[in-house]
Structure formats: structure tokens, C-alpha cells
N, C-alpha and C positions, 0 to 999 in steps of 0.2 A: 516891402509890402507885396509888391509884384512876384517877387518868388516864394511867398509863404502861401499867397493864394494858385499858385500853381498846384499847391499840393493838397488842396482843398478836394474833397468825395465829391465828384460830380453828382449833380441832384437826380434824382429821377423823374421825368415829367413825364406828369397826369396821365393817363389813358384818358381819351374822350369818349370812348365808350362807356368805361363806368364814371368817368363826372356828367355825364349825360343821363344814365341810368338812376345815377343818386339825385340829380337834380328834378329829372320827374317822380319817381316819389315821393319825394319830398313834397313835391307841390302839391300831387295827388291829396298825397294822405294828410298835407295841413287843410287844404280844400273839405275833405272831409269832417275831420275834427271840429273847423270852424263853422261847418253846417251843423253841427249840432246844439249852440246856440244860436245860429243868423240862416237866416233866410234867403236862402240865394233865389232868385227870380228866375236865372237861364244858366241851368249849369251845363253846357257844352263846351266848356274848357277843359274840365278832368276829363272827359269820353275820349276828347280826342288827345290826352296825355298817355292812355292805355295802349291802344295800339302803338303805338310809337314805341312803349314799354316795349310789348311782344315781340317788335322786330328786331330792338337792341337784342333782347334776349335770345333771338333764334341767331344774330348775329356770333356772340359768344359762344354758343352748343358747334355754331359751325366751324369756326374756327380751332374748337378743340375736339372735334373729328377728325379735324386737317392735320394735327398734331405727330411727326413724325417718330415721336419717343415712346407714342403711345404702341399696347399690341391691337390687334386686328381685333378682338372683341370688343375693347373699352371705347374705340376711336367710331366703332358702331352702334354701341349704346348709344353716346352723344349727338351721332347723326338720326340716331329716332327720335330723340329727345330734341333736336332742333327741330324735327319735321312735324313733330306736337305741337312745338311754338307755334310755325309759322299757320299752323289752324289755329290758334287762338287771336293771330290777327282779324279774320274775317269775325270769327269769335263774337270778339270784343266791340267791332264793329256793329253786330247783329246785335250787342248786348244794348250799345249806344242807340240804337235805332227803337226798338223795341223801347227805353224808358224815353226817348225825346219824339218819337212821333205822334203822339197824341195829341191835343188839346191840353194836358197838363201830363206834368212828369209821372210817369207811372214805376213803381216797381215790378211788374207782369216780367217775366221771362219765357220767350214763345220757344215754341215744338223748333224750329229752325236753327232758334242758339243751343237749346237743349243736346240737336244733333251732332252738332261742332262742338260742343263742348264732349260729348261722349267720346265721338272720334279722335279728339285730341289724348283724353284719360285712357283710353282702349290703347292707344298707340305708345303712350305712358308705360302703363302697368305692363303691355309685350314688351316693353324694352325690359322692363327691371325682371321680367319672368326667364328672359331668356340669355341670360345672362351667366357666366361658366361657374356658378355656385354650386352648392349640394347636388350628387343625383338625385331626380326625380323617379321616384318608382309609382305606381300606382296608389299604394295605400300613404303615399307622401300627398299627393294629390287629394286625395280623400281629404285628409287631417286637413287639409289646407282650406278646402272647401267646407269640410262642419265647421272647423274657428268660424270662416269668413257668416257660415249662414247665423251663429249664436252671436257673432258680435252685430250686425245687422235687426236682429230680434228684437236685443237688450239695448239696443241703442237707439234704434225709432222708439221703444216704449217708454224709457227713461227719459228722452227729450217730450215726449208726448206728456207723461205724466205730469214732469216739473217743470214746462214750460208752454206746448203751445194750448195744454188743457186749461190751463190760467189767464187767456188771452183772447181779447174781443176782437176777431179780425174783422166785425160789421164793418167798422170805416173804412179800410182796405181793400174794395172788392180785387186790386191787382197780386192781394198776395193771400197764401191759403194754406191754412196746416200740412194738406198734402204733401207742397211742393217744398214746404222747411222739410220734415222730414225725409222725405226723397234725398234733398243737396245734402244732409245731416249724413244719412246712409251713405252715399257713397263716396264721403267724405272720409268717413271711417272707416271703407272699405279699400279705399287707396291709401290711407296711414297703415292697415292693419299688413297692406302686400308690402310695403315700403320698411316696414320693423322685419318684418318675417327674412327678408333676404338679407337687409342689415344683419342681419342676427345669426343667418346661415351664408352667408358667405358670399362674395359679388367679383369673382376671378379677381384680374387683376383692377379693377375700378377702388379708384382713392376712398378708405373707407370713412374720409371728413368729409367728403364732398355728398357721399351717400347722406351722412349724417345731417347735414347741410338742408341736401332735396324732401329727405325726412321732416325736419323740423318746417320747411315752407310747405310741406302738405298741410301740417298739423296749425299751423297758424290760418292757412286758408277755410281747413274744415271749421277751427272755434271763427273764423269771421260769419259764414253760413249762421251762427246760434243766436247772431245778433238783429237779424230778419224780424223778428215779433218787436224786438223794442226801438224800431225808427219808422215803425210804419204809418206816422203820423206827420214822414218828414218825407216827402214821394220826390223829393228830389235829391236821395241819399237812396246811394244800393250797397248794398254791401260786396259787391263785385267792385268796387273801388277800393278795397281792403284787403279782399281774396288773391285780386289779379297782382299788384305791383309787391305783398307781400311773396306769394308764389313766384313771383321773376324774379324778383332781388335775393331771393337766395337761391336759384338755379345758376345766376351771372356767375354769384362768388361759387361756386358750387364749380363750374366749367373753369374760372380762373385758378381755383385751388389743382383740379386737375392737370391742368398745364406746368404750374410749378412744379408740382409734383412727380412728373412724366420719369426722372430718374432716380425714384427713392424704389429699393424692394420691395417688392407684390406685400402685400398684407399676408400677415399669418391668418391660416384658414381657420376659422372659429370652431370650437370646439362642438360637435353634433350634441341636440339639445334631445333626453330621451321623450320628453315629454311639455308641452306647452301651455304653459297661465294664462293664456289669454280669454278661453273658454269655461276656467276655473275663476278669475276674476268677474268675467259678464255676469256667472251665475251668483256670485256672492253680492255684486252690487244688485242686482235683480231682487233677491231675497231680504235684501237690507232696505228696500223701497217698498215691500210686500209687507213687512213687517211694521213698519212705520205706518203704512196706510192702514192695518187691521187693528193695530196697537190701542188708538183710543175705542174703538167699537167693546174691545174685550171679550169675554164669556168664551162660547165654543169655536166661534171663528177666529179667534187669537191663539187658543190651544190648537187647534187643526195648523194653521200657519208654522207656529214653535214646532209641532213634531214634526212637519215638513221638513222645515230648516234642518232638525238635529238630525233625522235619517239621511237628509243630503248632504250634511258634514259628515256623517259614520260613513257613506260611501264612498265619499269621496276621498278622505283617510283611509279605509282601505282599500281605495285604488290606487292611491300614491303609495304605502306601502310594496302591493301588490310591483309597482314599476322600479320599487327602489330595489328587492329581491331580483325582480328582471334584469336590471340593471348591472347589477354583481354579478348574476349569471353571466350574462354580454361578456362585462369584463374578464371575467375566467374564462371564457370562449376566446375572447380577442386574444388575451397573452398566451391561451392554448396553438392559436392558429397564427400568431406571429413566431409562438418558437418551431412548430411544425415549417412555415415558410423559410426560417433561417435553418432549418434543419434540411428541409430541401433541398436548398440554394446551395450548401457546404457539399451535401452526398450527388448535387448534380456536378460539383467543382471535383470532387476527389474522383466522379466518371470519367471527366474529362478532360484531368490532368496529371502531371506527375507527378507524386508524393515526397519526394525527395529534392527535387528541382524549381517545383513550382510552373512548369512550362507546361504546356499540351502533351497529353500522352499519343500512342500508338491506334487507339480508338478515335480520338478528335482528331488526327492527322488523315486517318484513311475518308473520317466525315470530307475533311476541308477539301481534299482531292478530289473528293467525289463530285461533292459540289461546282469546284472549280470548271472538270469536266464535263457537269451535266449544262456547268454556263457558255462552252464554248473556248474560255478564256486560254491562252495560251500561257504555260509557266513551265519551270527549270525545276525538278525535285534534285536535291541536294542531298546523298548519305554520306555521314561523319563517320569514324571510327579511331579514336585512341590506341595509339600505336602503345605496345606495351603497356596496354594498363594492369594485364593480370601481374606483373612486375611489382608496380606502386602498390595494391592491393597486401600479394605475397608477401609483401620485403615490409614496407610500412604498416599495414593494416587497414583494414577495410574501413574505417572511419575517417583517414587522411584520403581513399580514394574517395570517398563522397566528398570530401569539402573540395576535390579537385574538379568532380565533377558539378559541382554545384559554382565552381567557377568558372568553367568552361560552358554552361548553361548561361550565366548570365552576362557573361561577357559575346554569347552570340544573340542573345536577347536585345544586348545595347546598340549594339552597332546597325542591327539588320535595320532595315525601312519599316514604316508602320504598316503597308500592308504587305510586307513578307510574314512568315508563319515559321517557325521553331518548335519541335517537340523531341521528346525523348524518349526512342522506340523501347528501349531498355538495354541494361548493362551500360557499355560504352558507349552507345551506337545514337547519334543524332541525327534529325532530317528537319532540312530545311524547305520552305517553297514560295519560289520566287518567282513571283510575276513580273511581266511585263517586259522581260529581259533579253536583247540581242547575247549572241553566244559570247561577243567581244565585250559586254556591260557585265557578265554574268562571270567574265575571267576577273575584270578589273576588283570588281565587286568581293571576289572569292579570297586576291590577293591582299586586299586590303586588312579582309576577315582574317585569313591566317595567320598575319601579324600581331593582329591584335590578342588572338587567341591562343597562339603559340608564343605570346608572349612569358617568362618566369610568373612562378605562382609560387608564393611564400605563407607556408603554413606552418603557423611557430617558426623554428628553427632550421626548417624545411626547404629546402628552393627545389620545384622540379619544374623541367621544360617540358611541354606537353605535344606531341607529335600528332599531327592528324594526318588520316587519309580519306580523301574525298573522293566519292563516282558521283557521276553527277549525269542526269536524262534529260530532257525535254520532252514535254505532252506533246503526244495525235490526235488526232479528234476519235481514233477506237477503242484507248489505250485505257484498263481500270486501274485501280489505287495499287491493286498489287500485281498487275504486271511492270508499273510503275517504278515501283521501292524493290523492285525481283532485276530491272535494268540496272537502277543505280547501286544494288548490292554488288551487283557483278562488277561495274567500273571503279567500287571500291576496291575490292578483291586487285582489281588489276593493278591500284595505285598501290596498296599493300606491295605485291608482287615488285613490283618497278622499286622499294628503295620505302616509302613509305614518306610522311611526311609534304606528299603533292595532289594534285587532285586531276582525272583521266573523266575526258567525256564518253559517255557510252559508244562503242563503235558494234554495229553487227557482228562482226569476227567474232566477239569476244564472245557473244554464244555459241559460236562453232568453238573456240578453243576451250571454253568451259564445258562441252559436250565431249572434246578430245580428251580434256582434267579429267572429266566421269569417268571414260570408258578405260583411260589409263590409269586409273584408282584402284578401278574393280578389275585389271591386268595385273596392277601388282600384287593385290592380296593373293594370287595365283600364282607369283613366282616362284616361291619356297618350295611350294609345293611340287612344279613343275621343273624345279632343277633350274631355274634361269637365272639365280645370282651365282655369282662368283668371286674373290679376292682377287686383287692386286694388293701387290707390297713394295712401300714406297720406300728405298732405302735412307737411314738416316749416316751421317759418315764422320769420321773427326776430322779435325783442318788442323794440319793444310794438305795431309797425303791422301785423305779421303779414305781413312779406311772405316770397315761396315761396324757401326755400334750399336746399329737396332734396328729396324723397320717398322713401317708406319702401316695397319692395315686397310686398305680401300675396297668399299664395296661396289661391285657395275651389275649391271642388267642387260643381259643379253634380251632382248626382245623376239619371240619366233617370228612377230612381221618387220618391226620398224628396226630391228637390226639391232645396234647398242645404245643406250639410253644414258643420256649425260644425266650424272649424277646430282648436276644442279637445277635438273627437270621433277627428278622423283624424290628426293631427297625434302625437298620441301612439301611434296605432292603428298609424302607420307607424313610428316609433319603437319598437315594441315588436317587429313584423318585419322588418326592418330595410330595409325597403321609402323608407324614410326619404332613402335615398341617391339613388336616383334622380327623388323627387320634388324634392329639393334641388337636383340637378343640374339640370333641368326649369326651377327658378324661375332658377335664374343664368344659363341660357341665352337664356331670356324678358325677363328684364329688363335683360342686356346691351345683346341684340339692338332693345329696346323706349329703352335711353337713347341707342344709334348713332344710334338714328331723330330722335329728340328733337334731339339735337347737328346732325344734314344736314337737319330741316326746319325746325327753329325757332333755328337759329343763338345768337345771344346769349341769345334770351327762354327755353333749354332748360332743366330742371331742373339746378344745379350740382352736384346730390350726389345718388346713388340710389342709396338701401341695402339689401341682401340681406341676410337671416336664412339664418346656414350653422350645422348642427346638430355635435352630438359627432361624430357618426356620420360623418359627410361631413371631417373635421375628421382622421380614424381612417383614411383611406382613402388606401394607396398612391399615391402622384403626382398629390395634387390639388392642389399647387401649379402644378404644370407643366400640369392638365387648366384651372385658372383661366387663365393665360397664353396659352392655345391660343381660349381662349371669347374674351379680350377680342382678341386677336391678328383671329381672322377675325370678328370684328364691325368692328374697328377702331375703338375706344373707348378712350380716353384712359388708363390704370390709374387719375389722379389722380381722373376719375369716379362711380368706384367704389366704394362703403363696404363691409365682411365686418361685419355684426353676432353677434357670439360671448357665450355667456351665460358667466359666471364659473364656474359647474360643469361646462361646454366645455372651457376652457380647463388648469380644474384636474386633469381627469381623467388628463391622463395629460403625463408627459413631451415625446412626441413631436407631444402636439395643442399646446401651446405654441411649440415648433420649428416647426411648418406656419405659424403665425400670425407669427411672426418671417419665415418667408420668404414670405409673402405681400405684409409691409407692406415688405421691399427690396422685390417688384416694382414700387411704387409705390401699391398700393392702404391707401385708407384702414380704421384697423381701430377699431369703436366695440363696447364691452363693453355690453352691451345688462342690464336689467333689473340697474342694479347696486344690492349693497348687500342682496339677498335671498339670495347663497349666501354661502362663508367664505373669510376671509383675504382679503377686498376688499384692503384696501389694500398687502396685501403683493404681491397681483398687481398693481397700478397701477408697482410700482418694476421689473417685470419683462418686462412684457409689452408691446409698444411699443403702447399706444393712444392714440387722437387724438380719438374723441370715447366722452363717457360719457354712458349713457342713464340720468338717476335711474328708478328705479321709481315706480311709480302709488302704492304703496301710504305714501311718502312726503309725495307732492306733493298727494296728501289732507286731508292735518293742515294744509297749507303757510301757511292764515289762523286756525291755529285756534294759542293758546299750548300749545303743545304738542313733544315730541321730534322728532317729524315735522318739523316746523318749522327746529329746533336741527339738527339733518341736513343739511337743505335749504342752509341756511345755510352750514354747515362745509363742505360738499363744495365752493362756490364757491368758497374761497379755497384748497382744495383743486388742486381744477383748475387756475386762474391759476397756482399756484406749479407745477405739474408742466403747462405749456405747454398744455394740450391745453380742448375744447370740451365744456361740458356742457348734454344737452338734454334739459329736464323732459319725462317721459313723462304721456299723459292726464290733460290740463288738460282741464278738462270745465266751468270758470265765467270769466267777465271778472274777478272779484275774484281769483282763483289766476293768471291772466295778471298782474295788478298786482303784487302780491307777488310772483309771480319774477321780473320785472323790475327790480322794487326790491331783489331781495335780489343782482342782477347775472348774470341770468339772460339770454343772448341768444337762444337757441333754444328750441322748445319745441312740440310736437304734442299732440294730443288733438279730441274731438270738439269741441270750443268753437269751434276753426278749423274743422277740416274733418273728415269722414267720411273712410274709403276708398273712391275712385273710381277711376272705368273712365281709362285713357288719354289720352280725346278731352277729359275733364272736365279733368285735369290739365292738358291743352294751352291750353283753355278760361281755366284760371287762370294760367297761365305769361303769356298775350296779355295778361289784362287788370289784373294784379295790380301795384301801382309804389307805393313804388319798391322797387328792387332791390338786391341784392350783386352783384358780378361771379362769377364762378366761381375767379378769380385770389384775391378776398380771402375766399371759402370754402377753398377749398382752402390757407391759408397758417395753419391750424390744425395739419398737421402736421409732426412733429418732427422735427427733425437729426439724424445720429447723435450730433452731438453735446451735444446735449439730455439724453441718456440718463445 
């Protein structure tokens, strides 16, 4: 027994406020009831049950003011709504005095309680006016004020009519038509403000509790109507009726509030075009008129009826007239809601990127600007995709958008909420980050590039995605675009460095980017001014080293800075696209430089002399047919000839692979040069028709040492053999790296160990005296058939 009732719902006990509250009126309102058969002699027990009411009740308003779940408007309503109670104590007191100070109980209500009672209604009605409901506009105001002045009209004349004109107030001198209709008025003037906001909306206040405060108006104003018929019993008021009705539904009215404190705001009532309350007044009006003229009959009956029926035709077509209005509105509102989502879309597409979804190049330069005019200190961040015109070319421009649209959202994810992300266009992102030390801003960066550099698999697809980052920190001088003009530059530079890292802006970098200019605009002058020249690198067989071809190199003599390493300008040209015609320049020079070789040195001429031709040159409208025209008026063999192309050449694009196919139908030899440092080596070997393959240096390194290097070296020989074609180690730089590629079946093979690049006359020099030799028949029989392929 003892453990079943453990598990018993603990009871809830009472509130002594509301069994205190129900318990007075209770006695109140039986006290009264029973005075309407019995005669009480001294009724000073209910007066002083009323105040006692009042205070309960101003108790309740206060304590759900105090209410912390409430918001700041509703928890203020209640504290006016208590401050109106605590006036209806003295009130009720004045009311008490007023009917028991006489010589017999009087019903009289003096100018004193009149005033307390105002100032309590006045403080009423501001609370419910001011409340976060409908806006008020002026002509709301208006409407507000004609209802209140017709319902006011019709409602003293209608009480007038059917009640207090019917009524002998001689016995009563303490009570008087006036003063019923007066309490009647403004009875119905405070139900009429109490519907109205009910109806239009009450922020967030409980709209049961509204309902609540409603219905104890509405019970207290019908208590006022019962004034003419106890007036024969002066020791009965009808403020014993009014008052503890009106607090007992204010109590539950503030209790329901409290409960209620965490349910959702009320949905806001639908705005009302037009109001019945002043169409109702005038119909009960006219239904009173007509009834009173009805038995008379003849012409003041007919004058009455046509009344009526010309004020139902207008009024029918006013309500017409509002329901037209109405529809209009409505075609207005759905005009100007699709107008605002039309806005809202064409302000989104200003201020972002259409393809990404992130901030574009315009919202970015805003936020910076702002950022700056704040003071605030922040790190602008420019992104750049290494290789993207690659994925573009090779896959198609549809896989380079889903890359980029993953690279957009994968730096979306990770950044902080008040860092910023946009996408200036193309490749090129920029991010801006606040509040960051240089060393929060590395950690920060590193994190990011893992994630973003992470594989992206689209379909069948896997590409790694390289970034270069430059990256600035704001000054307090500095604008949006000298800003994004710093971190272009520190980009550039992380390009430069290797690519895939990110470089903070250094001052230098605008001195060596002013040195970049001015030696740009030098080299587009060198052609012209005689200042390039060949070197020829010799290529040799192994193991006696004799000459099987030469390799052409291009330098720059500089009239100030003297000679220019090839890995200064070389990219310099590459980057303005100046590339093309220094390319064309070296295939002209060293066509015209092997003609010579073949009509002056006969048999003893280099059999093979190869050209370095870039993307760029590779990209270029009819340079098949421009090769063709070069060897054509030199009058050079095609079979002479080698096109050296690097694997990221070739891969770039579709159509640089097709130039490369109809080069090698001309007859010219095509050698992939530095292979095995860019991707998908070997799946370009089954596509691309090459005849010789250049290992890389960074292989032929390891070539003595046990090492992968080695294992490469190795594997590509047997390599080659099986797919016909010629491989020649690049930058053998000892006699032991000559031995081992020999030994590992290595026939050709260049680097400084043989020979440097030389002038011409030096080449001619070695051509005379260098034995033995290959023929140029059994060099040239390296490449392949079609039907090889």
C-alpha cells in the first residue's frame, strides 16, 4: 500500500488567492440576490467585501507583470491594468461611503467616485490602445471614433426609449435617468474599445485572456441596466454586481496569462475592410423608429418605411462599393507582393554569384568598404585555381563549374560566421577575415586548404584542386581595391613559388612586379633589337657519347642587366602571352640553323634538332600549316625535326592534342619532354603519337642511389621498347648516372656531364670531330607507323 501510493499525482493545492477571490464573491453576489427578497437593515458587509476584491485583483495583474516569460509589452499592459485596480480600491471605498453615509442607504454615486472610476477606465482603455496591435493611421483613428460616437447615440436612445422612459424615478430621488444612461454609455464605450482590439490584434497578449477582460466589461455594463428596477431596494447597488463580476474575470484573465507565458504569439487577425458595428447601431435604431411609428400609421409610417428603404439601398451600395474595393486591394497586395519578391530576387542576383550562390565582386568591394569606413581591422584573402583552364579544356566547362561550385561551398562551410566569401569571377575567390593575428590567420588558411584541396568526385571524375593564395592585411588608408591589387600580387607570387601555398603581401613584391612590367615591355623589344640568341644543347648515344641531335635553347642577352636566365623570362612571357612569338622566333632560328648544318656539313650534320613549342603556341590558329611554311622555305627535311611538348601542353586542351597529331603526319618528330612530372603520363603515351620521351632530371637523380627514382628509371625502359618509341635521360650530370643508364638500356641521354649549351660554331666543332656516329636514317627510324598505333 505504501508503495502504490508513492506513485500517486501529487495533488495541487489551492491558490489562496483565488479561493479568497471566489470566496468573496460568492458572498458578495449571494448577499445580493438574497436582498432581493429580504431586507437587510445594515448592509456594510458586502462594501467592505469589494475592496478586499480590488486588491486581490490588483494582486494578480501584479504578479503577472512580474511574469518572466512574458515580453516587455504584455508584462506592461498588466502593470496598467493592476494600476487601474489598485484605483478602484479607494473607488469602491468611495462607493461604500457614498451609499452608507446617509441617514438611510442611498443609491446616489457622487462627482468623487465618478472621478476614480474615470481614472481607473481611462487607464483601462490606454492600456488596451496602446498595445502592439494594427497600425494606427489617422483615418484608423477617425473610423474608431465615428463607431464609438454612433454606438454612444444609439445606445443612450435605445436605453432611453425601452427603459428609463418607462420608469417612475419620483421615489428615488438618489438615482436619475441621466446618470443610468451616462454608466450605460460608457459601458458601451469600453466593450465597444475592448471588441475592437480583440478583433484587430493585441501583440503578443493571451488572446483568452483578452476574451476573458471582454466578457467582464460586458457583464459589468448589462449590471448598470439593472439600476431602474431595485430602485425601491436603496440598500442594493448595482456596483455589487459590476465590481466583483469585473475582477473575477480580470483574476482568471492574469492567471490564464501566466499559464500561457510559453505557448506562440497568436496569429495576427486578419485586417477587417470594413466595420458592423455602426451598420448594426443604425439597423437596431430604425427597428425602434419603426415600431414606434407603426401603430400611428398614414404618412408618418410611409415617411419612416422610405427612410429605412433609402438607408438599406445605401447602404447595400456601400458594401458593394467596399467589396469592389476590396478585390482591388487584393490585386494590389498580390501585385506588390510579387513586385517585393521580385525585388528581393534582382537585389540577390546584384549582390551575388549566379553560379555559386556566394557574394559576388560588387557585395565584396561593398563589405570592405564598410569594414574600412568601421575602423575594423581584417586579412583580405585572394584564391586562385591552379590549372583550372586544364579541367575546363580537357573536361568541359560544365565539370569546371561543379568544381567550382564545390570549392565555393566547401569554403563557405568551414569559414567563421562573420568571415565573408565571394567570387570575383572565373577561378578567382576572396575571402575576409576579421579579427585575425597573422599566426590565427596561417592556422586558419591551413586548415582551409586541406579541406578544399581535398579530392572532388564528379561522376567518374576525381580531380585535386590546387590553390594559390596572397593574402594582405587592412590600414586604416587603404580602399577595396588597393586592397584586392596587394593580395593579387601575393597571389601571383604564390603562383610563382610552385603554386598550391599561400604568400603574405611583402612590399618588395611591388618593386619586383614594377621590375615584371618593365621587363615585359624589354622583352617584347628583343627580337627586334637582335637580343635573343640559340644555344644547342647536345643530345649523345651511350655510352661513347656520340652527337645524335641537339636540343635548341633560347637566352637573352640584356643591353643593361646583362644575360637573363631563361627561368625569369620564359615564364614572364608565358604570363603575357608574348610567348608566341618568342616560340615562333626560336623555330625559325633553328630550322633555318639545321638547313645550314644539313648544306654545310653534309653527313657530319646534327640528325635531330629539337624545339621546345609551348601551350600557347600549341593554342594557336594554323600552326600546323605555319610549321609546314617554316620548314617548306628553309628546305629541311620534316624528318629533321623534333616538336618538344611538356604533358600539361598536351593535356590542356582537346585541340592542343589534334595540332600534335597533325604535326607528326607532317613528318615531324614529336618528343614529350619532362615526362612523368605532370598527370596521366601514361594514358597520354597510348594517345598521343610520340617518338621520343624525355625522362626528367628529377628522376635520373636517384638513378645510382636504391631508390624509386631508380625503380622509374627502370620501368619506363621497358616501357618505351614495348610502345616503339626512344627514351632520353635528361640531366646526367656524373660518369656513374651515364653507367647505370646504360645499363639499365638507356641509348640516349643529355646533361652537363656531356656537354653544356653551345653556340653553333661549337656544335659544328663537335659534329667534325666526334666518331663514331649513327646515321640520321638509323636516328630517324624511331618513329612510328600508323600502324604501331
Amino acid at each position: 500500500m505504501h508503495v502504490q501510493s508513492a506513485f500517486r499525482p501529487a495533488r495541487r493545492r489551492p491558490d489562496p488567492a483565488l479561493v479568497a477571490a471566489l470566496g468573496l464573491i460568492t458572498f458578495v453576489m449571494g448577499w445580493f440576490v438574497t436582498g432581493l427578497w429580504h431586507v437587510w437593515g445594515q448592509p456594510m458587509l458586502p462594501w467592505l467585501a469589494i475592496p478586499a476584491l480590488s486588491a486581490l485583483t490588483t494582486y494578480e495583474c501584479w504578479r503577472t507583470s512580474c511574469c518572466a516569460g512574458l515580453d516587455a509589452d504584455t508584462r506592461r499592459f498588466w502593470g496598467r491594468l493592476g494600476l487601474a485596480c489598485v484605483i478602484l480600491v479607494p473607488g469602491a471605498l468611495s462607493t461604500m461611503y457614498d451609499a452608507l453615509s446617509g441617514p438611510v442607504p442611498s443609491q446616489l454615486i457622487s462627482v468623487r467616485t465618478q472621478i476614480l472610476f474615470g481614472c481607473a477606465l481611462a487607464l483601462v482603455l490606454t492600456a488596451l490602445l496602446r498595445l502592439p496591435s494594427w497600425r494606427r493611421t489617422s483615418g484608423d483613428w477617425l473610423r474608431f471614433g465615428l463607431d464609438t460616437g454612433i454606438t454612444m447615440i444609439i445606445a443612450g436612445t435605445l436605453v432611453w426609449h425601452y427603459s428609463l422612459s418607462r420608469i417612475d424615478f419620483s421615489s428615488s430621488p438618489t438615482a436619475t435617468p441621466p446618470s443610468v444612461i451616462v454608466t450605460v454609455i460608457v459601458a458601451a464605450v469600453s466593450l465597444v474599445t475592448f471588441v475592437k482590439v480583440a478583433f484587430s490584434g493585441a501583440g503578443r497578449l493571451d488572446r483568452g485572456s483578452l476574451y476573458l477582460l471582454s466578457a467582464g466589461v460586458a457583464m459589468a455594463a448589462a449590471a448598470g441596466t439593472i439600476a431602474p428596477f431595485i430602485l425601491d431596494r436603496p440598500y442594493l447597488s448595482t456596483g455589487m454586481v459590476a465590481f466583483p463580476v469585473a475582477e473575477i474575470a480580470t483574476i482568471v484573465a492574469a492567471r490564464r496569462q501566466r499559464l500561457r507565458r510559453d505557448a506562440p504569439p497568436p496569429a495576427r487577425p486578419v485586417a477587417r475592410r470594413f466595420s458592423l458595428v455602426p451598420y448594426l447601431s443604425v439597423g437596431l435604431l430604425y427597428v425602434a423608429v419603426l415600431r414606434f411609428v407603426a401603430p400611428a400609421g398614414g404618412e408618418v409610417l410611409l415617411l419612416a418605411l422610405a427612410a429605412t428603404a433609402v438607408t438599406v439601398l445605401v447602404v447595400l451600395r456601400q458594401l458593394t462599393t467596399l467589396r469592389d474595393n476590396a478585390r482591388l486591394l487584393d490585386t494590389v497586395d498580390a501585385s506588390l507582393t510579387q513586385l517585393k519578391a521580385y525585388q528581393k530576387q534582382l537585389d540577390h542576383q546584384i549582390t551575388h554569384d549566379e553560379l555559386t550562390g556566394i557574394g559576388n565582386r560588387s557585395a565584396y568591394a561593398d563589405e570592405i568598404s564598410a569594414r574600412l569606413a568601421a575602423g575594423e581591422p581584417f586579412v583580405v584573402a585572394l584564391l586562385d585555381l591552379d590549372d583550372f583552364k586544364t579541367v575546363n579544356d580537357r573536361y568541359g566547362h560544365s565539370t569546371g563549374d561543379a568544381l567550382l561550385r564545390t570549392i565555393s561551398r566547401r569554403l563557405h562551410d568551414r569559414l567563421r560566421p562573420e568571415d565573408t566569401v565571394a567570387r570575383l569571377g572565373g577561378d578567382e575567390f576572396t575571402l575576409l577575415l576579421p579579427g585575425l593575428s597573422t599566426a590565427e590567420t596561417d592556422g586558419l588558411l591551413r586548415e582551409l586548404l586541406t579541406v578544399v584541396q581535398a579530392p572532388v568526385l564528379e561522376g567518374d571524375l576525381e580531380m585535386v584542386p590546387r590553390i594559390s593564395v596572397g593574402l594582405t592585411a587592412s590600414r586604416p588608408d587603404d580602399t577595396a581595391g588597393e586592397l584586392l591589387r596587394r593580395a593579387d600580387v601575393a597571389m601571383y607570387a604564390a603562383k610563382t613559388a610552385g603554386g598550391g601555398r599561400w604568400t603574405w603581401f611583402d612590399p618588395i613584391m611591388d618593386q619586383l612586379a614594377a621590375d615584371d612590367a618593365r621587363l615585359a615591355a624589354d622583352l617584347r623589344q628583343a627580337i627586334a633589337r637582335d637580343e635573343l640568341f640559340l644555344l644547342y644543347q647536345p643530345i649523345v648515344e651511350l655510352p661513347h657519347g656520340g652527337l645524335a641531335g641537339v636540343e635548341a635553347l633560347v637566352r637573352w642577352r640584356h643591353p643593361k642587366h646583362g644575360l637573363i636566365s631563361p627561368g625569369v623570362f620564359i615564364p614572364l612571357a608565358e604570363r603575357n602571352g608574348y610567348i608566341v612569338e618568342v616560340g615562333r622566333w626560336v623555330v625559325e632560328q633553328a630550322v633555318q640553323q639545321a638547313a645550314r648544318w644539313e648544306r654545310e656539313l653534309g653527313p657530319d650534320a646534327p640528325a635531330k634538332v629539337s624545339v621546345n613549342v609551348s601551350a600557347r603556341q600549341l593554342g594557336e590558329p594554323g600552326f600546323p600549316a605555319e610549321m609546314a611554311a617554316v620548314l617548306s622555305a628553309a628546305g629541311l627535311d620534316p624528318a629533321r625535326l623534333v616538336v618538344e611538348v611538356t604533358e600539361t601542353a598536351v593535356l590542356g586542351t582537346g585541340v592542343a592534342l589534334e595540332v600534335v597529331r597533325a604535326l607528326a603526319a607532317q613528318g615531324l618528330s614529336i618528343a614529350l619532354d619532362d615526362f612523368g612530372t605532370g598527370q596521366s603520363s601514361l594514358s597520354l603515351l597510348v594517345h598521343c603519337p610520340v617518338s621520343w620521351l624525355k625522362v626528367d632530371k628529377s628522376f635520373v637523380d636517384g638513378v645510382t642511389t636504391d631508390s624509386p627514382q631508380a625503380v622509374i628509371v627502370d620501368s619506363l625502359i621497358g616501357i618505351t621498347e614495348g610502345l616503339r618509341m626512344q627514351a632520353v635521360a635528361e640531366g646526367v650530370e656524373t660518369a656513374e648516372q651515364a653507367e647505370r643508364l646504360h645499363q639499365a638500356g638507356y641509348r640516349f641521354a643529355q646533361g652537363f656531364h656531356f656537354a653544356r649549351p653551345m653556340s653553333e660554331a661549337d656544335i659544328e666543332l663537335l659534329a667534325t670531330v666526334r666518331e663514331p656516329r649513327r646515321s640520321p636514317a638509323d636516328l630517324g627510324s624511331v618513329s612510328r607507323t600508323p600502324s604501331s598505333r
